[in-house]
N, C-alpha and C positions, 0 to 999 in steps of 0.2 A: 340642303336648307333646313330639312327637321332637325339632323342633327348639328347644327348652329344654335337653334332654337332650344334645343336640353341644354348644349354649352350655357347658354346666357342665364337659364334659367337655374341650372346647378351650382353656378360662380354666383349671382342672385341671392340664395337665399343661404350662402356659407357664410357671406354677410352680415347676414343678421345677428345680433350682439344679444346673446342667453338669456341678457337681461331684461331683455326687450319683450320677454315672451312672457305671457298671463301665466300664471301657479293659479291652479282653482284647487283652495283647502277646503274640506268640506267645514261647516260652521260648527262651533262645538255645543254641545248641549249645554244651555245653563238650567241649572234649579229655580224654581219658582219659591221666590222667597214670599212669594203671597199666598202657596199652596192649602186649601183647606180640605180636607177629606174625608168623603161622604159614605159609610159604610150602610147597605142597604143588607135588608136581614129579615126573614120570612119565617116563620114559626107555622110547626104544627103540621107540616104535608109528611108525605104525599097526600093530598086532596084533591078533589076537583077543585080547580082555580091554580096548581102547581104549576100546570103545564102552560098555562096563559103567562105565571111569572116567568118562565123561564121563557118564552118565545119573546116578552116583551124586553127585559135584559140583554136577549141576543141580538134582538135587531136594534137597539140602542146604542148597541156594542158597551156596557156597564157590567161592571162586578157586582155578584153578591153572595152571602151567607146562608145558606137554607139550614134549617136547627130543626131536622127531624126525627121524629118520631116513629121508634124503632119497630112500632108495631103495626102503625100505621103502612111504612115499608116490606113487611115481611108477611103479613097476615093474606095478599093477593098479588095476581099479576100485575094488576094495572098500578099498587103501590112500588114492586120491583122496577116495573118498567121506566116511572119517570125518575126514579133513583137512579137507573142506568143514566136516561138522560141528564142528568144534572152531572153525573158523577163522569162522565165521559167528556164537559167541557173545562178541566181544570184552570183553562187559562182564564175563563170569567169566575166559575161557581166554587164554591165551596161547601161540605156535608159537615154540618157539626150536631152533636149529640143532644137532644133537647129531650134525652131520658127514652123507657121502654114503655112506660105506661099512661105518660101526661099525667102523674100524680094521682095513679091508683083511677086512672080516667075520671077526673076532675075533684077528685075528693082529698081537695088539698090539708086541710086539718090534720085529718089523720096520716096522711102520708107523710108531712113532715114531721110530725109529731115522733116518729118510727125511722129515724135518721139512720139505722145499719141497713135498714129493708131499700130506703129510699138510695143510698147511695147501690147498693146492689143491682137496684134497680135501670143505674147509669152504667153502670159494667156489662149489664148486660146488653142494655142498647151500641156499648161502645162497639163490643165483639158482634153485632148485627151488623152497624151501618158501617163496620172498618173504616173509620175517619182516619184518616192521616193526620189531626191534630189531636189537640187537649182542649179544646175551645167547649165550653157545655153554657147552657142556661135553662134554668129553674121555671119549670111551670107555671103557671101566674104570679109572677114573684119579678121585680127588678131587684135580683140581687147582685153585686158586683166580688170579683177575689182574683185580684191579677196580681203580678210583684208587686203594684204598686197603689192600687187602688180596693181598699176594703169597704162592704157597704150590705151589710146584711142586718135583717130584722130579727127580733129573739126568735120568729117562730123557726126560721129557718136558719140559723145560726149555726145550731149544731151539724148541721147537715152540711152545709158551706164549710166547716171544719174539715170533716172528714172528708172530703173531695177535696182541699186545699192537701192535706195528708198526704194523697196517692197522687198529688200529681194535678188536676186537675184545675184549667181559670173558670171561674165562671163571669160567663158577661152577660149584663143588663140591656140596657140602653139608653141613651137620650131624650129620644120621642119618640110617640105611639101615632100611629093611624088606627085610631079608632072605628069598630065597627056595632052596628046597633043591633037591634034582638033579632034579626033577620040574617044576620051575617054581614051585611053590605057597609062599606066605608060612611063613615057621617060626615068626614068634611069636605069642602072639594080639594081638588088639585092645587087648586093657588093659593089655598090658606096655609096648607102642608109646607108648599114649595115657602113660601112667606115664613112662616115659624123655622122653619129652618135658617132661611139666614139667619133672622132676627137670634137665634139661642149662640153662631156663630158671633153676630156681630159684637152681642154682649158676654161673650166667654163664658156661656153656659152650659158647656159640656163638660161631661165627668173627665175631658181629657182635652186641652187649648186645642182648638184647629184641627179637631177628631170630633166628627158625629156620625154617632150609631141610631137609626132610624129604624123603630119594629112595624112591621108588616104581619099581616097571617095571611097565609096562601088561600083560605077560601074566602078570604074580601074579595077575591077582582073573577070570580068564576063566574060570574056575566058577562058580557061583554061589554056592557057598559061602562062598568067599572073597574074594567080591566084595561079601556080606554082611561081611566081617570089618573091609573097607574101610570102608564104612557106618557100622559101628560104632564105629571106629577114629577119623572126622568125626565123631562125634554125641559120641563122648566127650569129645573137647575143645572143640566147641562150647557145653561146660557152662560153661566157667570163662568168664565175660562180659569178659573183658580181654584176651582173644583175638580176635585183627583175622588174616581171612585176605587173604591179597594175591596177584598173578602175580610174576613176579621183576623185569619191569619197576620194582617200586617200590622194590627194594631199595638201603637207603642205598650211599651211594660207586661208584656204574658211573662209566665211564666215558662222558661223552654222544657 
């Protein structure tokens, strides 16, 4: 009887016509042609406050840019150690050169003023923080020098020169998160997250469908504020045509 039972069911399903039978293709990627992308970018660490940016990014799962400072890095353990940390998550973060000194430790006049010392001064940060790119930007200065994009002031002009010479982009930014004599952010979260579309919607960025957004790592060393941070990613994480990136990917560098 059982084997009757295989009989019927082996003649059964010979049956069955090839065509009859489901193909499951996997579906293919399409591009988002609505794509807009948000490049998040931190000045000035290792600080206290570094380490909050980077936990908050991780558990966001979001890319960003950390542009530090080479002395602040190398002068202690606790600046090598969050450099390890950043530097160890390549698939979010990225280390770019934001000089050795922070312009003579704030004394911007004169430092720019001294464009061979100043550019020296990025060579040397370069061989500190061994970045794997050319990505740099200027001490309180939005100055811009990519293949495609020029945008620098007479005082730092010559400076931008000579770092355009050896190779070097420098990028600005878009928009600032401001912080007040305390260190701490002045606006909240949702004026940020708001300004941001809005520079989007009206193609206000130094690049269509590209914003670069500055941070400084010791805004969010509270907790409070480092909640605001949080918040700040979560809110533009809403609008699903938001692509975050490191500045690596930004169109026109120089290679």
């Amino acid at each position: 009887m059982i084997g009757y039972i295989i009989y019927i069911l082996a003649h059964f399903f010979t049956q069955i016509n090839a065509a009859e039978v489901p193909v499951f293709k996997p579906t293919p990627i399409q591009s988002d042609s609505l794509a807009k992308y948000v490049y998040l970018s931190f000045d000035d660490g290792p600080l206290p406050g570094t380490g909050n940016c980077v936990a908050i990014c991780e558990r966001q799962q979001v890319a960003a840019t950390f542009f530090e400072v080479a002395f602040h890095q190398s002068r202690n353990s606790f600046g090598r150690n969050l450099y390890k940390k950043i530097s160890s998550n390549k698939a979010l973060f990225e280390i770019a050169n934001h000089s050795y000194s922070h312009a003579f430790y704030g004394d911007y006049i004169n430092y720019y003023h001294q464009a061979d010392s100043a550019l020296q001064d990025f060579l040397k940060a370069e061989k500190i923080l061994q970045t794997n790119n050319n990505i740099t930007r200027l001490p309180g200065n939005n100055a811009w020098n990519t293949a495609k994009i020029k945008r620098a002031s007479g005082l730092v002009r010559p400076l931008v020169k000579k770092m355009d010479s050896v190779g070097l982009n420098v990028v600005g930014w878009d928009m600032e998160w401001r912080f007040n004599k305390s260190g701490r952010p002045i606006d909240a979260p949702e004026k940020i997250a708001a300004f941001a579309d809005s520079l989007f919607l009206h193609n206000k960025t130094k690049t269509k469908n590209h914003l670069v957004i500055l941070m400084h790592d010791h805004e969010f060393r509270a907790s409070a504020d480092s909640a605001k941070l949080a918040t700040m990613i979560a809110l533009l994480k809403r609008n699903p045509h938001y692509q975050f990136r490191k500045l690596t990917s930004y169109p026109g560098l120089k290679k």
